[in-house]
C-alpha positions as CSV (number, residue, x, y, z in Angstrom):
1,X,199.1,211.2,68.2
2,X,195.3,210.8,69.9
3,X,195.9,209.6,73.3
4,X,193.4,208.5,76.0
5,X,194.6,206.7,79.2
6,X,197.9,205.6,78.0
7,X,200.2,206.8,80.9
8,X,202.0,203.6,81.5
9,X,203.2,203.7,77.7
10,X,203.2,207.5,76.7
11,X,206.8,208.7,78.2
12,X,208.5,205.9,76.4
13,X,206.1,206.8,73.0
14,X,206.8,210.9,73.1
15,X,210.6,209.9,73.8
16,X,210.8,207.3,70.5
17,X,209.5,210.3,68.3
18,X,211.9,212.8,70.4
19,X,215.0,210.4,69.8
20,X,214.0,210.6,65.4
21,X,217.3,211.4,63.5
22,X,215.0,213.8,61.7
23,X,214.8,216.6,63.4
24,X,212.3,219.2,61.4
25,X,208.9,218.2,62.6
26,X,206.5,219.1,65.2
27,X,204.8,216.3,67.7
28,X,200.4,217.3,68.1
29,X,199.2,215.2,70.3
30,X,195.7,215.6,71.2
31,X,194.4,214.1,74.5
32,X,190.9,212.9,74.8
33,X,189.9,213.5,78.5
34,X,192.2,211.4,80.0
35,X,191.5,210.5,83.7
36,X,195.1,209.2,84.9
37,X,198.4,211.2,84.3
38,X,198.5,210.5,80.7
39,X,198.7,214.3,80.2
40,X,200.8,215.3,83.2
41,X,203.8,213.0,81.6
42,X,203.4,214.8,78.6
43,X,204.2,218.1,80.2
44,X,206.8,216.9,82.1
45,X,208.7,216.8,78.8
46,X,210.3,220.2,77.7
47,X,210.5,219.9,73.9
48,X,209.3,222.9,71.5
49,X,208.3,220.4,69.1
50,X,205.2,219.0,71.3
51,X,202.3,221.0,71.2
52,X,199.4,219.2,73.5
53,X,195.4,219.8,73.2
54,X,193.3,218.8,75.6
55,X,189.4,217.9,74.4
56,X,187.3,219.2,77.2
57,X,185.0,216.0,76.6
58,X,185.6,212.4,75.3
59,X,185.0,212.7,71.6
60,X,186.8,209.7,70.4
61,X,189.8,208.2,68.4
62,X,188.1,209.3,65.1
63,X,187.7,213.3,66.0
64,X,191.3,213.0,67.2
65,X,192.2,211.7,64.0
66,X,190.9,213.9,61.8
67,X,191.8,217.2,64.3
68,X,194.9,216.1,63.6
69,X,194.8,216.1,59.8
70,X,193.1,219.3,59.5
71,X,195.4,221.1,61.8
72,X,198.8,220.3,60.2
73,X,199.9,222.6,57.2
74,X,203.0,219.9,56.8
75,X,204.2,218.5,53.9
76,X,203.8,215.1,55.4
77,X,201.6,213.6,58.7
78,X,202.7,210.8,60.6
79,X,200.5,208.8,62.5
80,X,201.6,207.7,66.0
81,X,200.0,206.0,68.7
82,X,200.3,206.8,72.4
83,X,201.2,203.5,73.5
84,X,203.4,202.2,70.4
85,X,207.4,203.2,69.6
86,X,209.1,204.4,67.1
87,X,212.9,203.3,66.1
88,X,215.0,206.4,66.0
89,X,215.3,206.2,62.0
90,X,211.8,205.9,61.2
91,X,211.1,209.4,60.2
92,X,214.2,209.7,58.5
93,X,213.7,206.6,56.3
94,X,210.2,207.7,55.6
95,X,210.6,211.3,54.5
96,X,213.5,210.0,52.3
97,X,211.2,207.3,50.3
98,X,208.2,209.9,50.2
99,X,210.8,212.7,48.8
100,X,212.1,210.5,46.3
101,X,208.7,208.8,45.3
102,X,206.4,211.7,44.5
103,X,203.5,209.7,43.0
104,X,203.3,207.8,46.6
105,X,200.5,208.6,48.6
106,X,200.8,206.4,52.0
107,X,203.6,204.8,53.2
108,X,203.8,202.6,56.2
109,X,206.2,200.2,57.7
110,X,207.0,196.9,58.5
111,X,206.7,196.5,62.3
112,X,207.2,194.1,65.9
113,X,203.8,193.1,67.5
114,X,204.4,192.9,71.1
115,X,201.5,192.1,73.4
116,X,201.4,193.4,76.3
117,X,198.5,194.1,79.1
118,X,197.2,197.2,80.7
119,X,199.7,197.3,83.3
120,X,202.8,197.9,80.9
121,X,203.7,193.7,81.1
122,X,205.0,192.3,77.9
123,X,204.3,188.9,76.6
124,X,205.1,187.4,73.2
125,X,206.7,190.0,70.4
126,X,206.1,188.3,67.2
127,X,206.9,189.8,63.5
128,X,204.0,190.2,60.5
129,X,205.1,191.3,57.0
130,X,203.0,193.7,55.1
131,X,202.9,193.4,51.6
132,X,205.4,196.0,50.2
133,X,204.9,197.0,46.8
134,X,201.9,199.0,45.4
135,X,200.2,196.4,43.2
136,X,200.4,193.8,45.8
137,X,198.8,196.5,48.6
138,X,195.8,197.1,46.3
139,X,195.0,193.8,45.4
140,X,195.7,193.0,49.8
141,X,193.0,195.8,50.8
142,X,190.4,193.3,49.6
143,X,190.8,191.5,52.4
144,X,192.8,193.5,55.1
145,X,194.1,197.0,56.4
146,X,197.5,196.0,54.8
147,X,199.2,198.2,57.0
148,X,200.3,199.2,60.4
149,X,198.2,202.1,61.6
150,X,200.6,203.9,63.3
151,X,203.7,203.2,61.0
152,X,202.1,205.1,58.0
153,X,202.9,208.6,56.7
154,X,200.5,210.3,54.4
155,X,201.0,213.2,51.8
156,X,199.1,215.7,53.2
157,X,198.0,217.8,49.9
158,X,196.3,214.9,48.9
159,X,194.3,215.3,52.3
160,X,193.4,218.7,51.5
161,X,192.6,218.6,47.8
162,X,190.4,215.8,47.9
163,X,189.2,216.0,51.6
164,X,189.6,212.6,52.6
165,X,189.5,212.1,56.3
166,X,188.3,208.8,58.8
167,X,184.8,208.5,58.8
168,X,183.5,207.6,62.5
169,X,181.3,205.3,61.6
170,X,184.1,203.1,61.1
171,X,184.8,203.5,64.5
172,X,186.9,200.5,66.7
173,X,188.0,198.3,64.0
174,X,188.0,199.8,60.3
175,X,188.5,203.7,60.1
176,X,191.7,203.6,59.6
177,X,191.7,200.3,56.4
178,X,188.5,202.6,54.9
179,X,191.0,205.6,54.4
180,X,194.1,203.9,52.5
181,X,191.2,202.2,50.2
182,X,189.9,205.9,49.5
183,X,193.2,207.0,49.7
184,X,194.3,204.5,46.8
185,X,192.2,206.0,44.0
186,X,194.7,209.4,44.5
187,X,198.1,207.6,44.0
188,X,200.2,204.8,44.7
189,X,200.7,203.3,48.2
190,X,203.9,201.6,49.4
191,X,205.2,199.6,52.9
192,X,209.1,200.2,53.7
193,X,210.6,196.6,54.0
194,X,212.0,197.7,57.6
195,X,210.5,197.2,60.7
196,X,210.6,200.8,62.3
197,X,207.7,200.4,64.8
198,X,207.5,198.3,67.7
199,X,203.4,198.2,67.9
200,X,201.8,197.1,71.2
201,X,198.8,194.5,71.1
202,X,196.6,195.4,74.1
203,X,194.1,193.2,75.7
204,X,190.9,195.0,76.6
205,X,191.3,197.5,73.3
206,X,188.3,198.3,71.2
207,X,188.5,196.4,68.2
208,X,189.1,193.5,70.0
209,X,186.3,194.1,72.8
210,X,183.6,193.5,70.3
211,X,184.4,191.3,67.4
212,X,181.1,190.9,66.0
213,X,180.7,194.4,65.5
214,X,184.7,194.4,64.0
215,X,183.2,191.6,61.5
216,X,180.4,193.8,60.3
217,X,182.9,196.8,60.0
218,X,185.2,194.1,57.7
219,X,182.5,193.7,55.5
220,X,181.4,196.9,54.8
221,X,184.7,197.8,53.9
222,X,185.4,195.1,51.3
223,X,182.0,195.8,50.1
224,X,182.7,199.5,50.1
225,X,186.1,198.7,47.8
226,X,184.4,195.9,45.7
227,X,181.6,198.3,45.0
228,X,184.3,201.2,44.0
229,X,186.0,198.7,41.7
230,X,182.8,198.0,39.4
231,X,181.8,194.6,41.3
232,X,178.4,194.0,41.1
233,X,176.2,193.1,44.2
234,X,175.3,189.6,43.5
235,X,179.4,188.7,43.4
236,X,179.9,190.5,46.0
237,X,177.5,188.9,48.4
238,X,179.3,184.9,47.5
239,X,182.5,186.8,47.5
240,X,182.0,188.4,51.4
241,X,180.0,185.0,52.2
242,X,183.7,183.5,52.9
243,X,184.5,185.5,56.0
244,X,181.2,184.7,57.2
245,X,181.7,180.9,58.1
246,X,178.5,180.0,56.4
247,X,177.6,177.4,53.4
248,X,178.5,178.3,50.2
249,X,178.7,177.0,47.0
250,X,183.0,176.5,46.7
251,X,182.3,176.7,42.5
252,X,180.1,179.6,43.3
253,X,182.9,181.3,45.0
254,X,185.4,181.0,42.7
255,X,183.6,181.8,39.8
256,X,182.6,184.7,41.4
257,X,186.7,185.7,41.5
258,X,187.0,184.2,37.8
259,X,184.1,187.1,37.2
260,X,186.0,189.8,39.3
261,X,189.5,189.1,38.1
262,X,188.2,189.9,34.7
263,X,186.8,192.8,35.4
264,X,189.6,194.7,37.2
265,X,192.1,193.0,34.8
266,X,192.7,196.5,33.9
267,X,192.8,197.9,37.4
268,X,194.6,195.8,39.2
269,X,197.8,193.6,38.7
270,X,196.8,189.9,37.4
271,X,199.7,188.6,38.6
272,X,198.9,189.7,42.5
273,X,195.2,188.7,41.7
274,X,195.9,184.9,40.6
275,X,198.2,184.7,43.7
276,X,196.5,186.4,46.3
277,X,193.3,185.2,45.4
278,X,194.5,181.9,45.3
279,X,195.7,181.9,48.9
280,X,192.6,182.8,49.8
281,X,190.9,180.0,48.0
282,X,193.7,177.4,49.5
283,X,192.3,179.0,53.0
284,X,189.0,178.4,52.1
285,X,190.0,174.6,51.1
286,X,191.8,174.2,54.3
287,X,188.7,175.9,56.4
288,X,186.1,173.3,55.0
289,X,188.4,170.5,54.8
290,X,187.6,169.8,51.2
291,X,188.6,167.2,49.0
292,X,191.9,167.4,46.4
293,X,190.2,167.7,43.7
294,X,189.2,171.2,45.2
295,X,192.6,172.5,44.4
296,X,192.5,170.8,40.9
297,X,189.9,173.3,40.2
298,X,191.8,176.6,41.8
299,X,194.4,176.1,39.2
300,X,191.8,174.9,36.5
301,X,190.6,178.5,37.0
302,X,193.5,180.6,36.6
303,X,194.8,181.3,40.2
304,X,197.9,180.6,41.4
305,X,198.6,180.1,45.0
306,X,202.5,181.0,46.6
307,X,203.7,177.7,46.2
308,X,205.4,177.8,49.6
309,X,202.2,178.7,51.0
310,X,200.5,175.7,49.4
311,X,203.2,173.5,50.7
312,X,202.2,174.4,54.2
313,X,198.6,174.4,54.0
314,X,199.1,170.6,51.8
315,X,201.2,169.5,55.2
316,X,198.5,170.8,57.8
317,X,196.0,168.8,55.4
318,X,197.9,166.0,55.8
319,X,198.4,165.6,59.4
320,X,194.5,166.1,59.8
């Protein structure tokens, strides 16, 4: 758990991990230089389990992070966040799945978004499902994190062995969606259909401070993935030209995805591809207003859009 300024949120965090029905873990939470009394509620707590380190300077999220990963000798690390909770069953639920799913590398959660401001004052808690199964995570991370940051436990020999940590030039929006894409070439990944985290959605954070810079970040990730996958850069560039909001050529684009669905055929699940990919090209019709016979040509091509998705996207269309 990296914290930094967090002491309207951190005594209700520490206690959510306290209250876990599993017991057998240990609580590192590494402080960055706080300046308020972030740290002084920490050691009002009397608990064995918490072992606090303060960094004599700011060094940010990412040194935190990877402190973190390098310090535990567990089986298993959690990731936490000083401002989020976790529901008393969590851990339990976690361990279980990991215990009886070997081959799983990172598993996260399902979890509520609450916003709330820097005071501690909630506003709208709304829900977001992760996609759950491996197959459809891998073929998600092409376009997203695909899971909740702090909900996720990772197998920590696969850490070790292939010394995979966050790289900081991620930093604010990314580091944490360029580790499960690394981590996904070393086993399978999987998000528990429970929501066990109540995550908090703070206005002011960093990610959200500068979203041009997040939008670079976005695309150096998918590149980063599309170039691991055998994508060539030309595809790449028309594929990545979508989240830019700039003209392209709508044919170009999805034979671009014709072109990459055959080449990772073998590496990723078809079925997920012709779906996913065909949301994304329903979005794309949506976004540009095209004409019908734009979705004549998404199923021409092989991809198949949720149909319940298309339903709703078709009913937006039609009250434009």
């Amino acid at each position: 758990m990296p914290v930094y300024n967090v002491a309207p949120f951190i005594r209700e965090s520490v206690q959510s991990i306290l209250d876990q029905t599993y017991l057998d873990f240990e609580l590192l939470i590494i402080d960055d230089c706080s300046t308020d009394d972030t740290c002084m509620i920490i050691d009002s707590f009397h608990d064995d389990r918490i072992k606090l380190i303060r960094n004599e300077v700011n060094r940010g999220l990412v040194y935190g992070l990877n402190f973190g990963l390098k310090q535990l000798q567990n089986e298993y690390i959690a990731r936490m966040d000083g401002d989020d909770v976790c529901l008393p069953n969590r851990l339990e639920h976690q361990v279980r799945f990991m215990d009886e799913n070997p081959d799983v590398v990172l598993c996260g959660t399902q979890a509520f978004w609450e916003q709330v401001d820097q005071s501690g004052n909630f506003g709208t808690i709304f829900k977001w499902d992760y996609p759950i199964s491996n197959e459809a995570i891998r073929v998600s991370l092409l376009w997203s994190a695909s899971f909740v940051h702090p909900s996720v436990m990772i197998r920590a020999d696969v850490i070790r062995k292939n010394q995979i940590f966050y790289d900081d030039t991620y930093t604010i929006a990314c580091e944490d969606w360029h580790m499960w894409v690394r981590l996904s070439f070393h086993g399978r990944l999987a998000n528990l259909n429970e929501r066990l985290v109540r995550y908090r959605i703070r206005k002011g954070s960093l990610h959200r401070s500068n979203p041009s810079l997040a939008l670079q970040l976005n695309q150096r990730v998918r590149r980063f993935y599309l170039t691991s996958l055998g994508i060539e850069d030309y595809q790449i560039d028309n594929m990545l030209k979508e989240d830019l909001k700039v003209q392209f050529d709508f044919q170009g684009l999805l034979n671009s995805y014709k072109i990459f669905m055959h080449h990772t055929n073998a590496i990723l699940d078809r079925i997920q591809l012709r779906t996913q990919i065909g949301n994304r090209m329903v979005d794309v019709f949506k976004n540009n207003r095209l004409g019908l016979i734009s979705l004549f040509f998404i199923y021409a091509d092989g991809f198949r859009p949720d149909f319940n998705y298309l339903k709703k996207v078709l009913k937006y269309a039609i009250n434009k």
